[in-house]
SESE-478337 format. One line per 10 residues: number of its first residue (from 1); their letters; for each residue x, y, z of C-alpha. Coordinates in steps of 0.2 Angstrom, whole numbers. Example, Ala and Ser with C-alpha at 12.3 -4.5 7.8 and 13.67 -1.06 7.14 Angstrom:
REM SESE-478337
1) AS) 62 -22 39; 68 -5 36 .
***
This chain:
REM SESE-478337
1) XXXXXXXXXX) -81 135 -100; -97 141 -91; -109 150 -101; -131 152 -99; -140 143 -109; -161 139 -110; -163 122 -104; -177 110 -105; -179 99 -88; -195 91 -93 .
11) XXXXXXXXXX) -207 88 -109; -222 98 -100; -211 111 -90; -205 129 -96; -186 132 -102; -174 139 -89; -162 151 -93; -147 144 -81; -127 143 -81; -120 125 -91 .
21) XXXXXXXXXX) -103 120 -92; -93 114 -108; -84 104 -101; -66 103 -114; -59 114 -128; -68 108 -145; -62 90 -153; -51 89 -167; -67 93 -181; -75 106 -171 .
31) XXXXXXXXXX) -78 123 -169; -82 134 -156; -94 148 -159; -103 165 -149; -121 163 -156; -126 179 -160; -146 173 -162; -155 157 -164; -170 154 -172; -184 146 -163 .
41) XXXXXXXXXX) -191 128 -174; -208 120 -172; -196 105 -173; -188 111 -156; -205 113 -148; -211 94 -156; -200 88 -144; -212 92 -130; -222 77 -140; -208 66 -145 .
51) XXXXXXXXXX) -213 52 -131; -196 53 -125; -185 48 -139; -175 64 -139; -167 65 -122; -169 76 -108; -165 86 -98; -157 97 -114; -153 112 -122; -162 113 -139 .
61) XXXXXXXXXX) -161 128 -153; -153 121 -170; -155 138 -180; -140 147 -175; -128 159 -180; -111 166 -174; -93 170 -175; -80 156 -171; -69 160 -155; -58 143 -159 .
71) XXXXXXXXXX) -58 129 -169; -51 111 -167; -32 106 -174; -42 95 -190; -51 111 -196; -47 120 -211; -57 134 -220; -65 139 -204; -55 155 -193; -58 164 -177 .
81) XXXXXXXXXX) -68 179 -183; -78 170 -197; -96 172 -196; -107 156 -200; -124 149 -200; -126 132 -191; -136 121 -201; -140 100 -195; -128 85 -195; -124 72 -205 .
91) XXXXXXXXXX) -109 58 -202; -100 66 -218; -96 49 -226; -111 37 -227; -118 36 -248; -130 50 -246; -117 61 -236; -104 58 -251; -117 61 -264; -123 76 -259 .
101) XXXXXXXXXX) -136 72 -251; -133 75 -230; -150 77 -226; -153 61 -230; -138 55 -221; -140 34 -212; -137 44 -197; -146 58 -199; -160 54 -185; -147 46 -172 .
111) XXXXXXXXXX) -137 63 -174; -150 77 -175; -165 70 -163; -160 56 -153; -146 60 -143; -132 64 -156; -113 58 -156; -111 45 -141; -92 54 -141; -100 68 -133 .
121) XXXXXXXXXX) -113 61 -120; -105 71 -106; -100 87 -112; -114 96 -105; -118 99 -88; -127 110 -77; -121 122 -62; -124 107 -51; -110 94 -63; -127 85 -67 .
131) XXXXXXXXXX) -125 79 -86; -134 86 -100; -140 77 -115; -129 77 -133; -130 90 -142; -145 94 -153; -144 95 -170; -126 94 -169; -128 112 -162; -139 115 -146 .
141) XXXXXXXXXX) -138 133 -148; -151 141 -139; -136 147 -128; -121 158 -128; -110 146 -135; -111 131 -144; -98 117 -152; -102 111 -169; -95 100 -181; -85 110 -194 .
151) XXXXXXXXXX) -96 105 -207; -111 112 -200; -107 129 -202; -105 141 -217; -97 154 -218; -105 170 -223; -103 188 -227; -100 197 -211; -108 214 -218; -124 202 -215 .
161) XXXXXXXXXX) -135 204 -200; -128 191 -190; -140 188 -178; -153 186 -190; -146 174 -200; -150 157 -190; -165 150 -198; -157 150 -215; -148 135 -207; -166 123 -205 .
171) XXXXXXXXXX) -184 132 -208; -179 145 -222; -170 132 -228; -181 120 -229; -193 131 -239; -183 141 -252; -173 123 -253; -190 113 -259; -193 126 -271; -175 129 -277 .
181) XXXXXXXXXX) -168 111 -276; -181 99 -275; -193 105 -288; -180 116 -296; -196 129 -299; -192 141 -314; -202 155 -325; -217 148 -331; -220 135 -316; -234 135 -304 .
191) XXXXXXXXXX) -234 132 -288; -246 130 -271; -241 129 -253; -249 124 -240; -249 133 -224; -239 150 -222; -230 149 -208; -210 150 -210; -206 135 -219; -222 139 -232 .
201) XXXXXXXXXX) -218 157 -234; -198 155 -236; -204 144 -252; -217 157 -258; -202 170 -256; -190 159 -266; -204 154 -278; -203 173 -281; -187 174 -284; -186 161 -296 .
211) XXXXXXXXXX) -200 167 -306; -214 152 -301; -233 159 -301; -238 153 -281; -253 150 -275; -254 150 -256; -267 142 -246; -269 145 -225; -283 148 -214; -277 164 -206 .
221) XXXXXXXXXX) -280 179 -214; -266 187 -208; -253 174 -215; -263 174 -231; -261 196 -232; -243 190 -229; -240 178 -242; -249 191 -255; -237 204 -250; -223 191 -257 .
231) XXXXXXXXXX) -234 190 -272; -243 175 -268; -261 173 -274; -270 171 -256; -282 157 -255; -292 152 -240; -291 134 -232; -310 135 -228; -313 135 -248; -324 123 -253 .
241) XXXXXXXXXX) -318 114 -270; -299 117 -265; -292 106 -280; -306 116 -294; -299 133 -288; -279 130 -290; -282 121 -307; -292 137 -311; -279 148 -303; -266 141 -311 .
251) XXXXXXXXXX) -271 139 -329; -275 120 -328; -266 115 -315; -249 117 -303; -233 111 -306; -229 107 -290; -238 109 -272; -230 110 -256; -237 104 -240; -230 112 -222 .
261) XXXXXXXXXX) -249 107 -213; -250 87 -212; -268 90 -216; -276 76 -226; -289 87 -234; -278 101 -240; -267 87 -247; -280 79 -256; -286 94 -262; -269 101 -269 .
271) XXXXXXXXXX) -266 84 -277; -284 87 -285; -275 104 -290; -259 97 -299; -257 97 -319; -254 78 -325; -234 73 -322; -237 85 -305; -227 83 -289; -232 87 -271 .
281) XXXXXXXXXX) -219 88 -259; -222 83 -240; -211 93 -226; -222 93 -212; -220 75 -201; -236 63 -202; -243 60 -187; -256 49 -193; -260 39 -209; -262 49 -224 .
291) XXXXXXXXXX) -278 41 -233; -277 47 -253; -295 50 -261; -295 42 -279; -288 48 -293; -275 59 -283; -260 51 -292; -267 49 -310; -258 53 -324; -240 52 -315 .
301) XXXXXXXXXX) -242 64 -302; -232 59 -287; -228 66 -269; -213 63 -259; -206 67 -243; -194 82 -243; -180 87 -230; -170 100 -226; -175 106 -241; -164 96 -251 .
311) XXXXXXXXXX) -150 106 -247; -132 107 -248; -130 118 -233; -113 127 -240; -122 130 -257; -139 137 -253; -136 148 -239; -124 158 -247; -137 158 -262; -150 166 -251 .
321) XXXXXXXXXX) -140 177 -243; -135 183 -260; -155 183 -264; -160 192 -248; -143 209 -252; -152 206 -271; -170 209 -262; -178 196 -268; -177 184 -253; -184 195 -239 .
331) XXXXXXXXXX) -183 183 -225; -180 196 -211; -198 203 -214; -203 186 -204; -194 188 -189; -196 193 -173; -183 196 -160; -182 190 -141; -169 189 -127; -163 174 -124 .
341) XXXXXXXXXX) -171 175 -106; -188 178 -115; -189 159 -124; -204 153 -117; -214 170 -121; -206 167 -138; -215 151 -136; -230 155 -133; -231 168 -148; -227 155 -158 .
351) XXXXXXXXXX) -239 142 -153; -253 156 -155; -248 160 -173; -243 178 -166; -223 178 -177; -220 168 -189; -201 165 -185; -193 170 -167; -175 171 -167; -168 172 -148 .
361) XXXXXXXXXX) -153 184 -142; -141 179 -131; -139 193 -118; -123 202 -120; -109 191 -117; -98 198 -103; -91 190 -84; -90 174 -86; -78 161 -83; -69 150 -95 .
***
């Protein structure tokens, strides 16, 4: 079948909106699905940096959400109508797969970045029959199709704004999942985050929710009005005596702090900030060694790397859908909607810190052959 899709030819060039080709019906484990909106990932504009480990040319996008048109012979639970949110992949029977743990699945790098399933090398190509690369994220949805793994998409409520729903699937989730999951933040605990973009505002809205006191720490203003209107105390990244203010802020200390910046000095400074037995979290990718000033982790404070939020995709999406009906999850409130043909002015917004989450429309879907 022959749908558009936004492909990117080259690290440095812009996307094109162009006709691709799907070239069979989907495998056994597969379904097909019309992406109603995909949300645009800082992790899908890192590519441009990645040195050329994630292939190109390629179409990107692994925030998206749609109905299923078909689904493979192997498939159960899944129906055409369904509506799901396409979350990352995972091999489904390595330990960490079997244990509930898919985002830290043996595979999960070879799958989601570097070129996915060898299986499907060929299945994309462009008007011209040149190949594309494998899927991305087991999804490569910023297009008006895509074939998923079964297992990477959850069913939701269709009364749920569909088009909005994609970044529940990585950058939402990653946030409320750190908060909710990995921290398993309740009444009484306090909590900072670093930087509020969407992953850092997603945890001060699920902090919210599950009662934590959250201290949130950026350098725009604007982000920071933001994170108050979701109750957060604001707190400038230009503060001098970072640690000081949280441990006054927060009775003596935080609970927990979560990092979205790769910052050194806001994470020593949070680390600073944590009560004794504290934990900082890491969800934003080092780039660079990460120096530690003494006495940052005294008296059993720890920090770990955190991904995907911890999550069990089928659990927490329909948890934060449930949050979001309830009110207390208001995730919509940080999006901003673009045309699929519009992706690199979504782009650009992005980079400049004008939205905080893009999600991409496909035009409507109409004319085209299968």
């Amino acid at each position: 079948m022959r749908f558009r899709a936004a492909v990117l030819r080259s690290y440095g060039k812009p996307f094109a909106v162009e006709e691709v080709a799907l070239d069979e019906a989907p495998a056994a484990d597969e379904v097909l699905v019309r992406i109603a909106g995909c949300g645009l990932c800082r992790t899908d504009l890192a590519v441009r940096h990645s040195a050329g480990r994630s292939p190109l040319p390629a179409v990107l996008g692994h925030e998206g959400a749609g109905v299923v048109v078909e689904r493979g012979e192997a498939v159960t639970g899944l129906d055409p109508g369904d509506h799901v949110v396409l979350s990352f992949d995972s091999c489904g029977h390595c330990r960490n797969c079997v244990g509930a743990a898919p985002a830290y699945c043996d595979s999960f790098a070879a799958l989601n970045l570097h070129g996915g399933r060898p299986e499907n090398a060929a299945r994309f190509t462009d008007a011209a029959g040149a190949a594309l690369a494998p899927r991305w994220f087991g999804q490569s949805s910023f297009a008006e199709y895509a074939a998923v793994p079964a297992r990477n998409a959850v069913r939701v409520d269709p009364a749920l704004p569909l088009h909005l729903l994609g970044p529940l699937g990585c950058g939402f989730l990653t946030g409320a999942g750190a908060v909710l999951n990995s921290f398993a933040a309740g009444p009484g605990d306090t909590l900072v985050v670093l930087g509020a973009g969407a992953v850092g505002l997603a945890a001060v809205m699920a902090a919210g929710a599950a009662g934590a006191v959250t201290v949130a720490v950026d350098r725009h203003p604007e982000r920071l009005a933001l994170a108050e209107r979701f109750h957060a105390i604001p707190v400038s990244a230009a503060s001098p005596g970072l640690g000081d203010r949280i441990r006054r802020l927060t009775g003596g200390g935080a609970h927990y702090a979560l990092d979205t910046t790769a910052s050194a000095e806001l994470i020593n400074g949070a680390l600073h900030g944590l009560r004794p037995t504290g934990r900082l979290g890491l969800v934003a990718r080092l780039h660079t060694p990460l120096p530690l000033e003494p006495g940052t982790l005294d008296r059993g404070r720890r920090i770990s790397h955190i991904c995907e939020g911890d999550a069990v995709p089928a659990l927490l999406i329909p948890r934060l859908t449930a949050l979001w009906q309830a009110g207390r999850f208001p995730f919509d409130q940080l999006i901003r909607t673009y045309p699929l043909a519009d992706i690199n002015e979504a782009e650009q917004d992005c980079d400049a810190g004008r939205v905080v989450k893009p999600v991409l429309i496909p035009e409507p879907i109409g004319g085209h052959d299968a």
